[in-house]
C-alpha positions in Angstrom: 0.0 0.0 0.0 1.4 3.7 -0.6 2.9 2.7 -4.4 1.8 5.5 -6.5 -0.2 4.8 -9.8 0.8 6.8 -12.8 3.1 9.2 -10.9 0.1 10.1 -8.0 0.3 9.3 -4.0 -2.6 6.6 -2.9 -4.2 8.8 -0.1 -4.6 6.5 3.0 -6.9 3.3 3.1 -9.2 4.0 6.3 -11.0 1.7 8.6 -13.6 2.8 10.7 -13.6 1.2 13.8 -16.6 1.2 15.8 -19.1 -0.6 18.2 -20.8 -0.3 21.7 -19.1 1.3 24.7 -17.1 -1.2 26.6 -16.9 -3.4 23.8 -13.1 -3.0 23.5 -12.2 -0.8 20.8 -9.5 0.5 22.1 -8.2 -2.6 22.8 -8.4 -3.5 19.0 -7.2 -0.4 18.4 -3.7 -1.1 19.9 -3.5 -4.4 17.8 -4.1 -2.5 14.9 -1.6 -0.1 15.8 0.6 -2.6 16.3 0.4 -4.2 12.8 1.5 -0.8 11.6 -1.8 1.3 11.4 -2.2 4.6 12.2 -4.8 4.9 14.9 -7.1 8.1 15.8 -9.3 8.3 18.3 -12.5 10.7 17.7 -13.2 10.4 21.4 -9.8 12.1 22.2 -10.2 14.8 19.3 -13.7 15.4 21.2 -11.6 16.7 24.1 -9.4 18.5 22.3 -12.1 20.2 21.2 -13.8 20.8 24.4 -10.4 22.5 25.8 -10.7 26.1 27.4 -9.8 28.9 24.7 -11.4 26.3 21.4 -14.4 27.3 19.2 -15.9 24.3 20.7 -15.5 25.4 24.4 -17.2 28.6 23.2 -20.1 26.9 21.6 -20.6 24.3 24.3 -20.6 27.1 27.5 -23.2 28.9 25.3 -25.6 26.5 24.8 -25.3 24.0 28.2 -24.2 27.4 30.3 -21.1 27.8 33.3 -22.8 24.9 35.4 -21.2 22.1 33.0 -17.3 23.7 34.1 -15.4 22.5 36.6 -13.3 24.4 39.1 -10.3 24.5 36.7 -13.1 25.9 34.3 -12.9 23.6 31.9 -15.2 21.9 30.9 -16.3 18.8 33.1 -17.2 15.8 31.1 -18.7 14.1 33.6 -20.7 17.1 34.2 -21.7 17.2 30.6 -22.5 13.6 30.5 -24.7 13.6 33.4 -26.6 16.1 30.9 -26.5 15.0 27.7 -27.5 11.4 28.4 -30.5 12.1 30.7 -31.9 13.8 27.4 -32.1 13.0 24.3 -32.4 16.6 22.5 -29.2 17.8 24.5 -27.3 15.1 23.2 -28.1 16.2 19.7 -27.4 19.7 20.9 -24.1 18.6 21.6 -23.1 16.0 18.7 -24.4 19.4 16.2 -21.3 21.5 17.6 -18.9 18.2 17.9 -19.4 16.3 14.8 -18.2 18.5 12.7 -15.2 19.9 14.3 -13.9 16.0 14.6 -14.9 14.9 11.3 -12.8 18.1 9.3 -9.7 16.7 11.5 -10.2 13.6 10.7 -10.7 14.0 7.2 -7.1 16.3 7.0 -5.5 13.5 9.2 -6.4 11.3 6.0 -5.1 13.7 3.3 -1.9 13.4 5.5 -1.7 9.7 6.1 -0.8 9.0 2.4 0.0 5.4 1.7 -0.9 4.0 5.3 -3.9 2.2 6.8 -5.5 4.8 8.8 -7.7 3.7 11.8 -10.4 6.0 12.8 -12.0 4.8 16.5 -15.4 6.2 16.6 -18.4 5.1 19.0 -20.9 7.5 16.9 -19.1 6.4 13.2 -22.1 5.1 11.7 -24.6 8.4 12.7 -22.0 11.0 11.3 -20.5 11.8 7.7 -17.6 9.9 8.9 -19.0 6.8 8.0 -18.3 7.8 4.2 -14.8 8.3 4.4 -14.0 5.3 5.4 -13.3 2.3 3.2 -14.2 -0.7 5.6 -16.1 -0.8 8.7 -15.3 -2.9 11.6 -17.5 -3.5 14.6 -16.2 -4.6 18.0 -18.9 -6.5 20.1 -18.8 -8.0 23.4 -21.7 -10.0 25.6 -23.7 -7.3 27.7 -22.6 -8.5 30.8 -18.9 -7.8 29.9 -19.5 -4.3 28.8 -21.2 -3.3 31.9 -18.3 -5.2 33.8 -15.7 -3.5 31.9 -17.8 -0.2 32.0 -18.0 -0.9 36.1 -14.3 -1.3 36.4 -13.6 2.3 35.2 -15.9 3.6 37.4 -19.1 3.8 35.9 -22.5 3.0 38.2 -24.5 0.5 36.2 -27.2 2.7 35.8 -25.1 5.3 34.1 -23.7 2.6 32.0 -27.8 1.0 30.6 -28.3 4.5 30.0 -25.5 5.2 27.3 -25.8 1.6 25.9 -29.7 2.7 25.2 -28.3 6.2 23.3 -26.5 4.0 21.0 -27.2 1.5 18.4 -27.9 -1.9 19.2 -25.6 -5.1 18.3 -27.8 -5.7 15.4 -27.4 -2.4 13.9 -24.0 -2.4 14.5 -23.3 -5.9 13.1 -25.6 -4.7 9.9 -23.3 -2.4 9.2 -20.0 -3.6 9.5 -17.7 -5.2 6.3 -15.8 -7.0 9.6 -16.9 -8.3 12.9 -14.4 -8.4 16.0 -15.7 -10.5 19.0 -14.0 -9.2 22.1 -15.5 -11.8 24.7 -12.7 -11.2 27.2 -10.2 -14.2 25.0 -7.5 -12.1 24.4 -5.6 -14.7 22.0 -8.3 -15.5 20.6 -9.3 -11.3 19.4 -5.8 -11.0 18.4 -6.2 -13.8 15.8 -9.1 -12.1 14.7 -7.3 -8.5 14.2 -4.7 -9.9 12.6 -7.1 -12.4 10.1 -8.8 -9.1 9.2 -5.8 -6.9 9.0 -4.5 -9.7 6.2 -7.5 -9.2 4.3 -6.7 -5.4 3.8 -5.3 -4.4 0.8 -1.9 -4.1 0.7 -1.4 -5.8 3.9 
């Protein structure tokens, strides 16, 4: 991958990389990265994006007010959470100022990643633009009880944790979308062998 046909630069092949919360993502992620991909997270562009002195910040204090800050004044994420997922409409309020910040850096990051496989983690891939700049789609899924296990483990109260699985799509959307299918039942070995039996079936690689 990376030759260049008739004198022009292949722009990067991307995989969008995508599933429930707690499914392990990030954990395929880091195989992936591994193998020699180039791995961004839209989560971690999000909170770029929230930072003190961004358009974002601006946008978000304006339409959720001071009481999502923290002391620091930045914004608080848990804060913001706690809103957005106990309604629905706020959550679209604050996906409309997000979205489109992350998906233009994502979309440079591609122009720049010329010749490489370029991973794009996303929980909200498949709801967004996003979804057409990528060339393959791969879903992570675990059993419920593991997400809300791995979801307890990082501090999250179980109610919390229902509440953000039911804003999301289910496993059968997600699985109806996706070109590739990466069980993360807990087996490490076992979704390792499955990256890499994906990654092989990339072009190029």
């Amino acid at each position: 991958m990376g030759e260049a046909r008739g004198g022009a630069v292949l722009t990067a092949f991307v995989v969008g990389l995508t599933g429930p919360i707690g499914a392990g993502k990030s954990t395929v992620a880091g195989m992936l990265r591994e193998l020699g991909a180039k791995v961004l997270d839209a989560d971690a562009i999000a909170r770029d994006e929230l930072l003190r002195g961004t358009v974002g910040y601006s946008a978000v204090i304006q339409r959720f007010g001071t009481e999502v800050l923290g002391e620091d004044k930045e914004v608080d994420r848990r804060k913001l959470a706690d809103r957005v997922f106990a309604d629905p409409r706020e959550l679209e309020a604050l996906e409309r100022i997000l979205h489109p910040r992350v998906i233009a850096r994502i979309l440079e990051a591609r122009k720049m990643a010329t010749g490489a496989v370029l991973v794009v983690e996303a929980i909200k891939l498949l709801d967004t633009p996003l979804r057409r700049a990528c060339d393959r789609v791969w879903v992570v899924i675990a059993p419920r009880q593991a997400l809300l296990a791995r979801l307890a483990a990082r501090g999250m109260r179980e109610e919390d944790a229902l509440q953000r699985l039911r804003n999301q799509s289910g496993d059968e959307e997600f699985v109806a979308a996706a070109d590739t299918v990466i069980v993360n039942d807990g087996d490490r070995a076992a979704t390792r062998a499955a990256v890499e039996r994906a990654w092989r079936e990339l072009p190029g690689c």
